[in-house]
C-alpha positions in Angstrom: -12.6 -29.8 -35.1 -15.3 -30.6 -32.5 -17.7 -27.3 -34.3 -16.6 -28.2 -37.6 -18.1 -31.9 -36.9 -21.5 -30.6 -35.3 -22.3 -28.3 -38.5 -21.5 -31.1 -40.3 -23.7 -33.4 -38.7 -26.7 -30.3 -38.8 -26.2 -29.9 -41.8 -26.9 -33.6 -42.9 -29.5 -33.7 -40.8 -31.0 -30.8 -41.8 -30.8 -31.9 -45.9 -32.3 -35.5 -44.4 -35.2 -33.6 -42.6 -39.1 -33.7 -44.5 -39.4 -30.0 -44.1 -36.6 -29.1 -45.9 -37.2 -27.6 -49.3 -34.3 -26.8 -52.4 -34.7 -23.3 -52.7 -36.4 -22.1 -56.2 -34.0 -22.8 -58.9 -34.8 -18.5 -60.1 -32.5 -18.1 -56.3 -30.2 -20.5 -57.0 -29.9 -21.7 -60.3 -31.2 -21.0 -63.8 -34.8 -19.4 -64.3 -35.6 -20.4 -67.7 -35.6 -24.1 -66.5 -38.5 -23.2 -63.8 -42.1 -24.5 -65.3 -44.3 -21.7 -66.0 -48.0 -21.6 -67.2 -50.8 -23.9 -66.6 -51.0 -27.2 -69.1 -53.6 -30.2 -69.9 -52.7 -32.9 -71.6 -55.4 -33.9 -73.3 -54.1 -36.9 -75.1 -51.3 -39.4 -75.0 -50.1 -40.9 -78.5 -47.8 -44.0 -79.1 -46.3 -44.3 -82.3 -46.7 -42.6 -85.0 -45.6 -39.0 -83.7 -47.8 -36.3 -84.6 -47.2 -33.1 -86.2 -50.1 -30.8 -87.2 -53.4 -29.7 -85.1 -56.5 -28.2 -86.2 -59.2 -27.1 -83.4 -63.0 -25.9 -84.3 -65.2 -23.6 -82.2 -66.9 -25.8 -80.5 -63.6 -27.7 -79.9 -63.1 -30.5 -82.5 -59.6 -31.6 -82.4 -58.0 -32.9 -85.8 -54.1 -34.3 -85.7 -51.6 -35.2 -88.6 -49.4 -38.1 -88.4 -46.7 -38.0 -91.3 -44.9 -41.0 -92.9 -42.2 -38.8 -94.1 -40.3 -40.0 -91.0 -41.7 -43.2 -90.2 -43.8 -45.1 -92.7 -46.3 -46.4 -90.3 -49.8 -48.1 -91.1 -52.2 -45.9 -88.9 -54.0 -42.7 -89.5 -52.5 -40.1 -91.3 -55.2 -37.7 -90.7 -57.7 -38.4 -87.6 -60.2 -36.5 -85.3 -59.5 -37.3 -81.7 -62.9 -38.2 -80.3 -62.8 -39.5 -76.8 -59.2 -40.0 -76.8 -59.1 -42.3 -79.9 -57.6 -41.7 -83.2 -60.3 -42.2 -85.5 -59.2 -41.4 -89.3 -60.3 -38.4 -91.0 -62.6 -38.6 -93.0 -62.5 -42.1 -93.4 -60.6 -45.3 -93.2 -60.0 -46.1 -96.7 -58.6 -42.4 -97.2 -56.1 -41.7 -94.0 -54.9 -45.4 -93.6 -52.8 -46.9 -96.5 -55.8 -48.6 -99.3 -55.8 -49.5 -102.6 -56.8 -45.9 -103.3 -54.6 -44.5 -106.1 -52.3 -42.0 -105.1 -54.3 -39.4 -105.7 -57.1 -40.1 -104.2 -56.1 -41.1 -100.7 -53.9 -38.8 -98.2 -50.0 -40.0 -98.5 -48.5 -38.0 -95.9 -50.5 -35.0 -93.7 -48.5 -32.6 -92.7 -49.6 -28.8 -92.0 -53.6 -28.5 -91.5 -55.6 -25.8 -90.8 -59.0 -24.5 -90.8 -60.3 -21.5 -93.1 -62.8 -18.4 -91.7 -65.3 -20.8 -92.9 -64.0 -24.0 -91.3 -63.4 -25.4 -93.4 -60.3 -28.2 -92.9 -57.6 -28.1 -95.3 -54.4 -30.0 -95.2 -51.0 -30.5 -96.9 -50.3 -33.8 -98.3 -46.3 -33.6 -98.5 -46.3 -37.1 -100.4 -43.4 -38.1 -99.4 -42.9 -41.7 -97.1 -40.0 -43.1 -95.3 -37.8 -45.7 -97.3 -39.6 -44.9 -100.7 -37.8 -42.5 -102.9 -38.9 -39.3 -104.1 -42.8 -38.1 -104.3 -44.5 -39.9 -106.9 -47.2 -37.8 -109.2 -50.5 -37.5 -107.5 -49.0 -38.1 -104.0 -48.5 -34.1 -103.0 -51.7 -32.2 -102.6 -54.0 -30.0 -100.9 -57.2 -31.0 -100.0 -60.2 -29.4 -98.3 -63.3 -31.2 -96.8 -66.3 -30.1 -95.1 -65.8 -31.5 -91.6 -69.9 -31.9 -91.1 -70.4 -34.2 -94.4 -66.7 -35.5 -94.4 -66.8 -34.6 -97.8 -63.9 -33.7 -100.1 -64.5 -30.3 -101.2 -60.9 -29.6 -103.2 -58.0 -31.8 -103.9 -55.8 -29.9 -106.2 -52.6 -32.1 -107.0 -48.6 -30.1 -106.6 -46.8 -30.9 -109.5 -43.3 -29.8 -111.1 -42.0 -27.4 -111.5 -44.0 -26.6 -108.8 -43.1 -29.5 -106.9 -39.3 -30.6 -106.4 -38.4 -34.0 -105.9 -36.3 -32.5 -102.8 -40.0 -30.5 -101.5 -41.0 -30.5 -98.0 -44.6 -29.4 -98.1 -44.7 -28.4 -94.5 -47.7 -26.3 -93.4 -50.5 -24.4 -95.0 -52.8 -21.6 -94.7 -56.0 -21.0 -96.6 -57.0 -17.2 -97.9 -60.8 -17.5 -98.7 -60.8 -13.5 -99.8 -58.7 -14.0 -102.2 -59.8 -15.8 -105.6 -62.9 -17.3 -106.9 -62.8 -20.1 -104.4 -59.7 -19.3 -102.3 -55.4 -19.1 -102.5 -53.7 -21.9 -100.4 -50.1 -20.6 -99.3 -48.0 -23.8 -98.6 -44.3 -23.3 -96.4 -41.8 -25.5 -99.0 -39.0 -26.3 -96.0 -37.0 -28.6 -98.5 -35.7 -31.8 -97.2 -33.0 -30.8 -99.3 -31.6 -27.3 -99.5 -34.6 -26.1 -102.0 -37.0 -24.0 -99.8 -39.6 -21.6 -100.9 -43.5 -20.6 -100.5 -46.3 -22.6 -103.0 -49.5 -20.4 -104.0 -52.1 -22.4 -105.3 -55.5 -21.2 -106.6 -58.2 -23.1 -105.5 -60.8 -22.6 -108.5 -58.2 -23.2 -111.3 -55.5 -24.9 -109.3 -53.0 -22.5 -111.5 -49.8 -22.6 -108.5 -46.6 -21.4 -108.9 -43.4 -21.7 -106.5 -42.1 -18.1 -105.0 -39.6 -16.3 -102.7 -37.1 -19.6 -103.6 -34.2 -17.4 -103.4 -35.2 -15.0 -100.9 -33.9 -14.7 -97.1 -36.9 -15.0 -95.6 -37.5 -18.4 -97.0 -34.0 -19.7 -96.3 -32.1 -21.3 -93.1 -29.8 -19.4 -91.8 -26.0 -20.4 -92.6 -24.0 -20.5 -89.5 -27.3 -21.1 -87.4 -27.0 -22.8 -83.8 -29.6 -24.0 -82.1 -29.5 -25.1 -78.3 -31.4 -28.5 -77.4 -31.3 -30.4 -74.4 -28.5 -28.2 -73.4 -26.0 -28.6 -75.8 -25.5 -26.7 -79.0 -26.2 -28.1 -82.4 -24.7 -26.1 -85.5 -26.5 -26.2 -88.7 -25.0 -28.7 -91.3 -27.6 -29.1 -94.2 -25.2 -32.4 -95.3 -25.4 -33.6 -91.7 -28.1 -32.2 -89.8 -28.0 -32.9 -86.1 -31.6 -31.5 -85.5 -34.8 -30.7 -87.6 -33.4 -28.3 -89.9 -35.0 -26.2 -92.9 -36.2 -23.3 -94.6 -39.9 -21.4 -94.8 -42.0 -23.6 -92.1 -44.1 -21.7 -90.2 -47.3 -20.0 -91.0 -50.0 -18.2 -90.3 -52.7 -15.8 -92.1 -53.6 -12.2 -90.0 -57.2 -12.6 -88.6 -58.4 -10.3 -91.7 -56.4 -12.2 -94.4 -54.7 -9.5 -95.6 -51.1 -10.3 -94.2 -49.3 -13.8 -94.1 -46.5 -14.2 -91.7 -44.2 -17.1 -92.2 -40.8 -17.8 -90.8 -37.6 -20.3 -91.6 -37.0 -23.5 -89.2 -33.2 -22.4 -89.3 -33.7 -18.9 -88.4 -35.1 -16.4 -85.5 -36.9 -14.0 -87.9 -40.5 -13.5 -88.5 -41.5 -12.3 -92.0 -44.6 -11.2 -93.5 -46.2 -10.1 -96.8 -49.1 -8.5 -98.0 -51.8 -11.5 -99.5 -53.0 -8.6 -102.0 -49.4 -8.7 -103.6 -49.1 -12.4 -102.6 -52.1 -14.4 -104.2 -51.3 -12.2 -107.5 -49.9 -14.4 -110.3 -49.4 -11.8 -112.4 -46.3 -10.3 -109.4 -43.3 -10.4 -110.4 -40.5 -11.7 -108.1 -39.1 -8.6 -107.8 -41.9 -7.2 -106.7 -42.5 -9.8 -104.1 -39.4 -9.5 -102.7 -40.1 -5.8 -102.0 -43.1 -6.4 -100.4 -41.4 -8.3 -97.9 -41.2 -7.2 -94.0 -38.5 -8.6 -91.7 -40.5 -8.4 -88.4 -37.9 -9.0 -86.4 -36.8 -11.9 -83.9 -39.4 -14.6 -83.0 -37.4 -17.1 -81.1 -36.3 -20.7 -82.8 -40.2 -22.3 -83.7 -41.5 -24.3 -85.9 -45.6 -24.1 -85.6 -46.7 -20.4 -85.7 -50.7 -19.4 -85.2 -52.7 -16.2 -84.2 -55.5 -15.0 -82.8 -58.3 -12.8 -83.7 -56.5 -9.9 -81.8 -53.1 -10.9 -84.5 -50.7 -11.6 -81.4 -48.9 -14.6 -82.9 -47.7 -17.7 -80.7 -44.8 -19.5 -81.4 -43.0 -23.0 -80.4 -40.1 -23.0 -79.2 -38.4 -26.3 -78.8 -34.9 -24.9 -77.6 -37.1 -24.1 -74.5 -39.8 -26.2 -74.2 -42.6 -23.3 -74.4 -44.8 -21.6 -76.2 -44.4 -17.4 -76.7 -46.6 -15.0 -77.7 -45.3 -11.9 -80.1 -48.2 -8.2 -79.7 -48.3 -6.3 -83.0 -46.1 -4.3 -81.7 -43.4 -6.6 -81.5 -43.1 -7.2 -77.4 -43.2 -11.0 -76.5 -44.2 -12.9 -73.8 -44.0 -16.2 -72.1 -47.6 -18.6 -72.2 -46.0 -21.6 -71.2 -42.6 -23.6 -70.4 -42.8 -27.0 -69.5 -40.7 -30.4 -70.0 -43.0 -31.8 -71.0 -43.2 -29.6 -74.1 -41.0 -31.2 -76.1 -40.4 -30.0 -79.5 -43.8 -28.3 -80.3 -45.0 -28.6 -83.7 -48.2 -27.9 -85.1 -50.2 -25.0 -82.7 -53.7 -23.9 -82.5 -55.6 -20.6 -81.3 -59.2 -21.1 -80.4 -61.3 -19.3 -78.0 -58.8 -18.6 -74.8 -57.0 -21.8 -75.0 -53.8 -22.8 -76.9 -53.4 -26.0 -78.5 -50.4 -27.9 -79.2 -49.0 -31.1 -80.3 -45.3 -32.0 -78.5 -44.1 -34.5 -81.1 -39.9 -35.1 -80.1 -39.0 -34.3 -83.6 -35.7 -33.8 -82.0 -34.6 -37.2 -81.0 -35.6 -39.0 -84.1 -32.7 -41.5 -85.2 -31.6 -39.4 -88.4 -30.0 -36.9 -85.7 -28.6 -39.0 -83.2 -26.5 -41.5 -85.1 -28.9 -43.9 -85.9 -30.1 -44.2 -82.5 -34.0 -42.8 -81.6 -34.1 -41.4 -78.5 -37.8 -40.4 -78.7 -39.8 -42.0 -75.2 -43.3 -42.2 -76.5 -45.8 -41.1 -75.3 -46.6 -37.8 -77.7 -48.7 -35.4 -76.2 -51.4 -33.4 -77.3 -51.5 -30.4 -74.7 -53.7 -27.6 -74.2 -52.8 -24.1 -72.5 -55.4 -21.4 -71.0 -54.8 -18.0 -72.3 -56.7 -16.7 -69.1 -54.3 -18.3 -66.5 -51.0 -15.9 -66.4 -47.7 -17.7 -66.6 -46.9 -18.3 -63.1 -43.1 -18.8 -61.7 -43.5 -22.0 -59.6 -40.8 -23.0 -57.5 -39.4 -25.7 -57.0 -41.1 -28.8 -54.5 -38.1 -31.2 -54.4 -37.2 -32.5 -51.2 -34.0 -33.7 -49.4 
């Protein structure tokens, strides 16, 4: 009794004591929930949430902010200069005017810069509490970031455009026709997904792959967020579900690879076979390569080198898939909650961390999202690094 006792009272002691540490959760406990990587958070954002990130060479840093979940009053489209949201390219465009439809940005979702950087974003049209997309609302448009200068605005229409269309992200081909082929991810806020090709000279487009797999969410799909699993329901989605989403164009053009929200797969297609309006469906489904599992992201980029990084939000990181398939980890962090839009430039990863996850729509009416957003950055040249726990007892 007496023995028992004294260990007892060590042991409290010893948990009470300033120089005793929890041993790393990898000893004890679960790995994946160790931090790994080295992150900046470069900016803090209160609502609205942001989505989409665009970063020049000589590090320019452009953020979407959608109404399609939250019809808010500031910026759609902005360039973050010294940690202010100034709108892109100017107020009476990204902030709600008596611009027509048409001529002023709606809803910025996907943006992305071309070999000629050129910015070029998807206007998904759509706004919280207003039904459907009206005409002139969904659009791509390109400026020249130097002028702020419109340079394209092609309008999506039907049949092109569904009124259930989810014009999610967007990458620009520049080798491809007179002036260029846009390839738009369709995720469907219905059950409607497929890929849009648009020709920037003519603005001919056309809607493809809309019955293919690799555009499609994956029936019987479960995802695991914050711990719990959450089964796909199109009727009653308990997380940000959908079909093609991701996107992102091989550092010579000639391959896009894109990738469900509901799914694990990574697909790709030749552009050659892609940007070709005269391809028939059949022989775009043919074309298609199922490149295997990618882990459940949303925002996909590359780099010159093709290695492709990928959110993942049932982890809070960022991976990295090699050409030939291996993956590894760049970055898991708490902090890194539900990455969305991702950018590649020089030896630094970009990434916006937007809480899709907790909006209201999933969690019976009640938002669970703790702003602030974070726009985060992640150096390629620092290794992921296992860092052990520093709680105290």
């Amino acid at each position: 009794m007496k023995k028992t006792l004294l260990t007892a009272t060590l042991f409290m002691l010893l948990q009470s004591s300033p120089f005793c540490y929890a041993a790393p959760l990898g000893d004890t406990g679960d790995p994946s929930a160790i931090p790994a990587g080295s992150i900046e958070v470069l900016d803090q954002f209160t609502d609205p949430g942001p989505s989409g990130i665009a970063v020049t060479p000589d590090k320019r840093i452009f953020v979407s902010f959608p109404r399609h979940a939250q019809n808010h009053k500031d910026a759609t489209l902005a360039e973050i200069i010294d940690g202010q949201r100034v709108p892109f390219p100017n107020n009476q465009m990204s902030l709600p005017s008596d611009l027509s439809l048409k001529d002023r940005l709606i809803s910025v979702h996907g943006i992305a810069l071309d070999s000629q950087n050129n910015l070029w974003v998807i206007d998904d049209g759509k706004r919280a509490g207003i039904k459907g997309i009206p005409d002139g609302a969904a659009k791509v448009v390109g400026f020249d970031i130097h002028t702020h200068k419109v340079i394209a605005s092609i309008p999506i229409h039907a049949p092109t455009l569904l009124q259930d269309s989810h014009l999610n992200d967007l990458r620009v081909d520049l080798t491809h026709g007179e002036k260029g082929t846009a390839y738009i991810t369709d995720s469907s806020f219905g059950t409607s997904p497929a890929l849009v090709i648009v020709d920037l000279a003519t603005g001919k487009q056309r809607r493809v792959l809309a019955n293919h797999i690799s555009t499609q969410p994956e029936k019987g799909f479960v995802a695991y967020l914050a711990g719990k699993p959450r089964l796909y329901d199109p009727q009653h989605p308990s997380f940000p579900v959908g079909g093609a989403d991701g996107i992102t164009l091989s550092h010579d053009s000639k391959t896009l690879y894109y990738a469900p929200l509901t799914s694990r797969r990574l697909y790709s297609i030749p552009t050659a076979i892609l940007s070709d309006f005269q391809a028939s469906e059949g022989t775009l489904e043919k074309n298609v390569k199922d490149l295997g599992e990618k882990g459940f992201a949303d925002g996909l980029a590359n780099d010159p080198q093709d290695r492709i990084y990928t959110t993942n939000g049932e982890h809070n990181s960022i991976w990295r898939r090699w050409p030939d398939g291996h993956m590894d980890l760049i970055a898991r962090d708490p902090r890194i909650d539900w990455p969305d839009g991702i950018a590649v430039q020089g030896d630094i990863v970009y990434v916006v961390a937007g809480q899709w996850e907790r909006l209201a729509g999933f969690h019976q009416g009640k938002d669970l999202r703790e702003p602030n957003y974070l726009l985060l950055a992640i150096p390629l040249k620092t290794p992921p690094v296992i860092k052990p726990s520093q709680d105290t007892h």
